[in-house]
C-alpha positions as CSV (number, residue, x, y, z in Angstrom):
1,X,52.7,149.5,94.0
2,X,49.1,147.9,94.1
3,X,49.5,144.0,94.7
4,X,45.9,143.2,93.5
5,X,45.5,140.1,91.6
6,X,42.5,137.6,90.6
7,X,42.9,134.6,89.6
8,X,42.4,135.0,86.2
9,X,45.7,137.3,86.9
10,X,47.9,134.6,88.1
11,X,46.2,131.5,86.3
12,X,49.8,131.1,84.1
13,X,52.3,132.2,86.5
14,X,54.0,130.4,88.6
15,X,54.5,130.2,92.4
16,X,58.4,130.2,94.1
17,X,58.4,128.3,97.2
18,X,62.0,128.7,98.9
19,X,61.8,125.8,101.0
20,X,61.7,122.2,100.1
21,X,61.0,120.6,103.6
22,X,58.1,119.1,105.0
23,X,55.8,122.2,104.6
24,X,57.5,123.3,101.7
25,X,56.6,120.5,99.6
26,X,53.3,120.7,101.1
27,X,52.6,124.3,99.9
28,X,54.2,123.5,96.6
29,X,51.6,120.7,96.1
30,X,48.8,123.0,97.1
31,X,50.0,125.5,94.2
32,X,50.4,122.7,92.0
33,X,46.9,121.3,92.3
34,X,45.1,123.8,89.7
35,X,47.7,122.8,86.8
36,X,49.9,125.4,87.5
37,X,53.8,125.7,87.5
38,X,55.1,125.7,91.1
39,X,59.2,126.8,91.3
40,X,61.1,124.8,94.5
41,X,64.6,126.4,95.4
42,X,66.7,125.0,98.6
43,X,70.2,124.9,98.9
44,X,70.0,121.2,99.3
45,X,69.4,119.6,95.4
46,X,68.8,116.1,97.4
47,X,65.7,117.9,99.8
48,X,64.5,119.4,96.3
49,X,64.3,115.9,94.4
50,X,62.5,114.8,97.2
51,X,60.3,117.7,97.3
52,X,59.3,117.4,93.3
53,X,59.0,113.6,93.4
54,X,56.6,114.3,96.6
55,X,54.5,116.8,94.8
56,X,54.4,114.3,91.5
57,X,53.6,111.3,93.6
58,X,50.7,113.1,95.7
59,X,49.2,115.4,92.7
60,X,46.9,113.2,91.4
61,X,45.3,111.8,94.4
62,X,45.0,115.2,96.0
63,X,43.0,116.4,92.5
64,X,41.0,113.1,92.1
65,X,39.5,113.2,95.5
66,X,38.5,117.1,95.5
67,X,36.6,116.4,92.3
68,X,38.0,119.5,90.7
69,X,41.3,121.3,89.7
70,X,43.9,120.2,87.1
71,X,47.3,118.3,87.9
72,X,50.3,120.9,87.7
73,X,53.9,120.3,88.1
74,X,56.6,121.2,90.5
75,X,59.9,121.9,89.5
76,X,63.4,122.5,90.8
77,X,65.4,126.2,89.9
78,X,68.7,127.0,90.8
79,X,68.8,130.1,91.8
80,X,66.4,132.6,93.8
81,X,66.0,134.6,90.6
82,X,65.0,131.2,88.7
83,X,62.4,130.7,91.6
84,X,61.1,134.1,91.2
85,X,60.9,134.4,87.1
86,X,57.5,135.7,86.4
87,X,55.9,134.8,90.0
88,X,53.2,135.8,91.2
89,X,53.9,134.8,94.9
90,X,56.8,133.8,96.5
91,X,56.2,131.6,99.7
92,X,59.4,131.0,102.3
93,X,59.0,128.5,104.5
94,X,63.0,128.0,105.5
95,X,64.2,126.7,109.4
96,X,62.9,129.2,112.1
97,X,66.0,131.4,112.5
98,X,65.5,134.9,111.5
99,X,69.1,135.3,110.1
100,X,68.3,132.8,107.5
101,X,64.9,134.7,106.5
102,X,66.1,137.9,107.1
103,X,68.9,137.1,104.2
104,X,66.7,135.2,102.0
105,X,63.9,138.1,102.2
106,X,66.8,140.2,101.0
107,X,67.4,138.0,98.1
108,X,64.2,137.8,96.8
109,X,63.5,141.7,97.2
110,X,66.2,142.1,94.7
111,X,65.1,139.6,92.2
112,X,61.7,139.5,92.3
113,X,59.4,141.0,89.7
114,X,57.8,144.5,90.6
115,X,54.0,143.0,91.6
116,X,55.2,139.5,93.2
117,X,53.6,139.2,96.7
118,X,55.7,138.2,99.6
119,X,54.3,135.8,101.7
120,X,56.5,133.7,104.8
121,X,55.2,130.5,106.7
122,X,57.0,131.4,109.7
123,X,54.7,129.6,112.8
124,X,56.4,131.9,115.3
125,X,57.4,135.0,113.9
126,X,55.7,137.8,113.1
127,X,56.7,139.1,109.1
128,X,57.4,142.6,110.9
129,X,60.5,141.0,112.7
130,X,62.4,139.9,109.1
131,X,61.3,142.8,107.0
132,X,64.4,144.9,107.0
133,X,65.8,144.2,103.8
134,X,62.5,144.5,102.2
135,X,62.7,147.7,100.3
136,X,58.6,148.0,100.0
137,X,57.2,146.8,103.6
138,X,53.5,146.8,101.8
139,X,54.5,143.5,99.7
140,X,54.9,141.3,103.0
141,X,52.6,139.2,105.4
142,X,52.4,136.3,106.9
143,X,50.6,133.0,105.5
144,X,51.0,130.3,107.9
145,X,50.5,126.8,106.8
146,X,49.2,124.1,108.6
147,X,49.7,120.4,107.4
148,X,48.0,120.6,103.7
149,X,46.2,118.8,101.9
150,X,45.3,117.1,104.8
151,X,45.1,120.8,107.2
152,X,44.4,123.1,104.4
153,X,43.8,126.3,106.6
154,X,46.2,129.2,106.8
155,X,46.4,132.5,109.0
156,X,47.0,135.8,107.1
157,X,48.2,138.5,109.0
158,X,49.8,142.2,108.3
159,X,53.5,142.9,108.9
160,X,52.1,146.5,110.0
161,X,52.0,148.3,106.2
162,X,50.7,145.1,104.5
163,X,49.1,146.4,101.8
164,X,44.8,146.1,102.2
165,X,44.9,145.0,98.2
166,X,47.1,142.3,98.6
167,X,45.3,140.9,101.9
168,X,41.9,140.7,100.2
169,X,43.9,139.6,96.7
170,X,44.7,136.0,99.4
171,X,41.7,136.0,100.4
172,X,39.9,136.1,97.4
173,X,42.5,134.0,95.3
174,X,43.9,130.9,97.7
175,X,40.8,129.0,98.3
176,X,40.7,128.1,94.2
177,X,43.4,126.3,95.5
178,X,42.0,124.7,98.5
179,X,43.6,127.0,100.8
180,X,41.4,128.1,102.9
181,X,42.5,131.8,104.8
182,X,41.8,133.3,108.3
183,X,43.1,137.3,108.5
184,X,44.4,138.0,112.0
185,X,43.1,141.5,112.6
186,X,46.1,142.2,114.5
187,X,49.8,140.8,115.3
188,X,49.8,138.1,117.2
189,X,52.7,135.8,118.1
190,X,51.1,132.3,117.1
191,X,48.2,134.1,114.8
192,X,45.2,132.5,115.8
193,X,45.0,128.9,115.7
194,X,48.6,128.1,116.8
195,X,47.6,130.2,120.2
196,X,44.8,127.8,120.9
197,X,47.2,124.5,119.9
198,X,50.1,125.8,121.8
199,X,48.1,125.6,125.2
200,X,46.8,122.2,124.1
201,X,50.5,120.9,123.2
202,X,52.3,122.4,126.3
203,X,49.8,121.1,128.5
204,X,50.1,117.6,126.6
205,X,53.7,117.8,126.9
206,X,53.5,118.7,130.4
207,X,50.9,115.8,132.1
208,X,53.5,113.6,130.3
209,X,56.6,115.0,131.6
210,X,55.0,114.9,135.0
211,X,54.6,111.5,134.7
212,X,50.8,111.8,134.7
213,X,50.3,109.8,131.1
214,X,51.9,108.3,128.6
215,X,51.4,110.4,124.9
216,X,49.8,107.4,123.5
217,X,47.3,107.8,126.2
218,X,46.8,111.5,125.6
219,X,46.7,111.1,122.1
220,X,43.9,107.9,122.6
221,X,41.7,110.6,124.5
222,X,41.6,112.9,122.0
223,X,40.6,110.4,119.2
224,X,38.0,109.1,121.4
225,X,36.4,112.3,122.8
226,X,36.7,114.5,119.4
227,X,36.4,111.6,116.9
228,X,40.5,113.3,115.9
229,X,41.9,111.0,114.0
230,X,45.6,112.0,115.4
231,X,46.2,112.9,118.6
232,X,48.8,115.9,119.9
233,X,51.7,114.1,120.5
234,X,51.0,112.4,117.1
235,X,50.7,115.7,115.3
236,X,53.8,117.4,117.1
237,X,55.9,114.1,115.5
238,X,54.5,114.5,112.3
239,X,55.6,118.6,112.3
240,X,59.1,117.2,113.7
241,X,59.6,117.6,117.2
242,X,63.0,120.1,116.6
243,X,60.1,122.6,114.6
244,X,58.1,122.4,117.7
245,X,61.3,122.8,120.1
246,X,61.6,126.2,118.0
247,X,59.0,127.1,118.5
248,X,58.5,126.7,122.2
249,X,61.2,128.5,122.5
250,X,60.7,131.3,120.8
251,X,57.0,131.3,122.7
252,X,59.3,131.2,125.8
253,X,61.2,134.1,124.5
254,X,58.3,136.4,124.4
255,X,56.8,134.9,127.5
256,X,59.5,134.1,130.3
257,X,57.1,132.5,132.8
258,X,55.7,129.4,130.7
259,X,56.8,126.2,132.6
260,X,60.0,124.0,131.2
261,X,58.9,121.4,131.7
262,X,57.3,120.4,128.1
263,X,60.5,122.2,126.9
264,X,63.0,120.0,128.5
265,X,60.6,117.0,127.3
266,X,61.2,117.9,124.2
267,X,64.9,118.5,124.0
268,X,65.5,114.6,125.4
269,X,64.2,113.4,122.1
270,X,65.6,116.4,119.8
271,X,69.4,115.4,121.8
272,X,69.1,111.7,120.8
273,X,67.8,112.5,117.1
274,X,64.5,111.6,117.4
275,X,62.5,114.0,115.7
276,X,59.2,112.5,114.5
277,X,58.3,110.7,111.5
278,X,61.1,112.2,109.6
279,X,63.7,110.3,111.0
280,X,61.8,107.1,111.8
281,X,61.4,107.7,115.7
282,X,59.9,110.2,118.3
283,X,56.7,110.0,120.5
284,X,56.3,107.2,118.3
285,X,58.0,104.4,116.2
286,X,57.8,104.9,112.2
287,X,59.3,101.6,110.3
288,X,60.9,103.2,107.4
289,X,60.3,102.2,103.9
């Protein structure tokens, strides 16, 4: 099966995002911003609402200050096969256990329609690693999302038989939606940008477990020095400090010698619920509304 698409191809059908966290919401208003139809399915109808009602609420802005693109619509199915009716692309970007995506990849094989690309946001995990329910390997890669609109980059990268068609079919079609790709030429564990942050945030996490600096003083060094306007500790709140615990972990997985010591710094504030901006209080206090 050929997954080759341009965008006149896809223009009128709709994306499934299975997902409706923080990024999830955040692809889904990517997808949306061309007036297209953008499916959200979760198991939680409450994270959905919020998800849609995010997507609604952002929409226009996100259009009116790129000076092009139409305003779309996000809405909620009930079902994976719902999600998947007619798709052109089906984006997961569900918690980073594999269990979960090996299951839900497993779903969405079975419903999905014949030339629907497969596309998962894991940050730490190759697409090789949750393929095994996948009857056709050549539909799946990896997309990694940043923090869109805001971050609009993403890294592309093979599951091993990714078919070449649908790689350059991403490449050609996601920056008409201000999604700007980056191909990995081969696997890598963190793709290519999330290598280069990871140093940056462990070492961050580490001159502040050591006592060294506060993260409001890391985080005012970076503003200063490379004009950022957030700083590390800043962005790690804003992903939700129990994403980036995951993620160090699974880093410390692969590589058994990386220090602890940002990895127990993290766990204090995952232990006493503070995750970030999310729930009102990590590195840093967020009043809530």
């Amino acid at each position: 099966m050929a997954y080759t698409h341009d965008f006149e191809d896809i223009r009128d059908r709709p994306v499934a995002v299975f997902g409706a966290g923080t990024l999830g919401r955040r692809i889904a208003l990517m997808f949306a911003s061309r007036g297209g139809k953008v499916r959200i399915y979760d198991p939680s109808a409450e994270q959905v609402a919020a998800a849609i009602d995010y997507v609604a609420q952002t929409l226009p802005g996100v259009v009116a200050e790129r000076g092009h693109g139409d305003v779309g619509r996000a809405e909620a199915a009930t079902s994976v096969g719902e999600a998947l009716d007619d798709a052109w692309l089906a984006v997961e970007a569900v918690p980073e256990r594999l269990d979960i995506k090996i299951s839900l990849w497993g779903q969405i094989d079975e419903a999905a329609p014949a030339d629907t690309i497969f596309a998962t946001n894991s940050s730490s995990y190759p697409s090789r690693t949750m393929i095994e329910k996948v009857k056709d390997k050549t539909r799946l890669c990896n997309m990694h999302f940043y923090m869109p609109p805001g971050s609009p980059a993403v890294d592309l990268m093979s599951d091993g038989e990714t078919d070449r068609g649908l790689l350059d079919t991403l490449l050609a079609v996601l920056p008409e939606f201000d999604i700007h790709p980056f191909e990995a030429r081969k696997e890598s564990v963190g793709f290519i940008f999330n290598r280069i942050w990871a140093a940056i945030k462990r070492e961050s996490l580490a001159v502040v477990a050591e006592g060294v600096a506060r993260p409001e003083d890391v985080d005012g060094m970076f503003r200063i020095n490379w004009q950022m306007p957030v700083g590390p500790f800043q962005m790690m709140d804003q992903v939700g400090l129990d994403v980036v615990l995951d993620i160090e972990n699974h880093y410390a997985e692969e590589n058994p010698a990386l220090p602890a010591g940002p990895r127990e710094l993290l766990h204090k504030y995952v232990d006493a619920g503070n995750l970030g901006v999310k729930t009102g209080e990590g590195f840093y206090h967020y009043p809530q509304s």
